[in-house]
N, C-alpha and C positions, 0 to 999 in steps of 0.2 A: 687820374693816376691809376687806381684798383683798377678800372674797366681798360687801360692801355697793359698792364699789368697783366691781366685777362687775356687778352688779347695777343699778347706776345704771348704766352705759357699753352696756350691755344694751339699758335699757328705753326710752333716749337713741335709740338705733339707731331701734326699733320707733316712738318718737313719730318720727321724722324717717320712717320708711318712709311711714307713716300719713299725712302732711301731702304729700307725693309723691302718695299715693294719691291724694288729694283734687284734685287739680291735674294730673289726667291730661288727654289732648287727647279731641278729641270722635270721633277716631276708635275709641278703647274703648271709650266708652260713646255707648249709637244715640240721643242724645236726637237727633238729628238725622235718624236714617235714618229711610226709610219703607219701613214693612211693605206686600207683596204687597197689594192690591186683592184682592178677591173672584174678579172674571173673570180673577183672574192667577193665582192659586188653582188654579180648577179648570181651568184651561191646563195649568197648572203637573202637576197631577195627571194628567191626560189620558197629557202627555208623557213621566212618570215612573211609568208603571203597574207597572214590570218591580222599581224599587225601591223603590215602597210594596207591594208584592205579599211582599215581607220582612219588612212592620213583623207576620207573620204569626210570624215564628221566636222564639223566644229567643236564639238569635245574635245577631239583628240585630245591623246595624254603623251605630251613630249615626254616628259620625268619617266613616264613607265615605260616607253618606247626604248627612251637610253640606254635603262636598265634591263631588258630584256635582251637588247640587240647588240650591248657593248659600246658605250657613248663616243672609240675611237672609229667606231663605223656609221653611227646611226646618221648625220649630216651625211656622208656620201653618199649610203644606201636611199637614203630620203631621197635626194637630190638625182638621182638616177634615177631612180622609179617614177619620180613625177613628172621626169624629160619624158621616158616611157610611156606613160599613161597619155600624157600631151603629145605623142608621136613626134618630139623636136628630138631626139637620139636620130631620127631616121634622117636629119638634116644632112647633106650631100657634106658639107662645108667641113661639121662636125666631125674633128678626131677624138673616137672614144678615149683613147687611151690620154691622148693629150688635157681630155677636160677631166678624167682620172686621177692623174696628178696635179692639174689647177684645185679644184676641189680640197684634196690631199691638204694643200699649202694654205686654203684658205683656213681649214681646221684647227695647221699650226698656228697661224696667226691668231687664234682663240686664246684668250690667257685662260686657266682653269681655276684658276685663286680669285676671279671676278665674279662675284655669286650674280652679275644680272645681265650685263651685254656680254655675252660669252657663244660658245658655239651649240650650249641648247637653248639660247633663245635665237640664234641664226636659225637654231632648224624650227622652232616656233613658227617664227616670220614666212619660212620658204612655205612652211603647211600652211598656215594661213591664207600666205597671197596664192596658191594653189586651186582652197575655195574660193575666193574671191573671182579668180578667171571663172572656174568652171561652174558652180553654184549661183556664186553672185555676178553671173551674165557678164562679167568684164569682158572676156576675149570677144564677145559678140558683139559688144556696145561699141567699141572701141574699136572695135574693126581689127584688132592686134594680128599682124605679121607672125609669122613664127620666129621669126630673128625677133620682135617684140617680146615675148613672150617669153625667148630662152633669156633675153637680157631681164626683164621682170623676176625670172629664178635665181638668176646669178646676183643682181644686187639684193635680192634677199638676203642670201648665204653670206654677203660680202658686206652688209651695211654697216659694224659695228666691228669690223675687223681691225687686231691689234688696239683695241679701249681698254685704257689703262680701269677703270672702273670708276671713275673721279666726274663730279659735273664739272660742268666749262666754270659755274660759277666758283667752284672748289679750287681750280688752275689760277684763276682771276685774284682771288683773295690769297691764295701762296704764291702767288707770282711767279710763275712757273715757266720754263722755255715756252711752252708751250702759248700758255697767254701772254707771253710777250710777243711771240710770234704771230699767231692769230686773232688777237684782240685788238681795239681801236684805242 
């Protein structure tokens, strides 16, 4: 009885955290902002060549990159520079402007009130798998396409897009649309 007791007073907490979540203001989440432009991009890049000239290391510092470059540009400006660097911008197929504002939207889709799958750990990922091509011999082994490898970029940016910040096991035990939906 105590540990059911528990256990409701628990999961009471978590549905009320949840319905908070939901009713956050529009400053956490960017359905409002607007992503960089194109020509503000490669301003943007121009101006910051000493701290993209990093997304080289495995150190790299996301957190001080944000902070330096304004965290509502650093994913685009990231993301652009390392199509750049990977000469996939020069792709025929490729409309800048159009993956300017895909980029843009994935951003928004970042909630900002989620301290861990959010849009500085997308740009984490993109630097990461970045090295990974270039450093750690990927694009070589693999033989990777250039359309491979702009896809490799984009599901970086895009893997954790729109996460509520919750694990599946946390949906599972509140019983959530969500694990109702996609659980067995």
């Amino acid at each position: 009885m105590g540990l059911e007791i528990l256990r409701e007073t628990s999961l009471n907490a978590h549905i009320k955290q949840m319905k908070q979540r939901k009713n956050i203001s529009s400053d956490t989440v960017s359905q409002r902002s607007r992503a960089p432009s194109l020509n503000t991009i490669h301003d943007y890049i121009e101006e910051h060549k000493e701290h993209l000239a990093d997304a080289d290391e495995i150190n790299f510092n996301t957190l001080q990159f944000c902070r330096s470059l304004g965290r509502k540009s650093a994913l685009s400006v990231m993301t652009v520079y390392i199509l750049q660097v990977l000469n996939i911008d020069k792709l025929q197929q490729l409309n800048q402007m159009k993956l300017s504002r895909f980029i843009g939207q994935i951003y928004k889709g970042y909630r900002r009130d989620v301290e861990y799958h959010n849009d500085m750990h997308a740009l984490d990922v993109l630097q990461m798998s970045y090295i990974f091509m270039t450093q750690g011999g990927l694009q070589q082994w693999a033989q990777l396409s250039e359309l491979d490898i702009l896809s490799v970029m984009i599901a970086a940016i895009c893997h954790d897009y729109g996460h509520d910040g919750f694990t599946n096991a946390y949906h599972v035990n509140l019983v959530s649309d969500r694990a109702i939906r996609y659980s067995d």
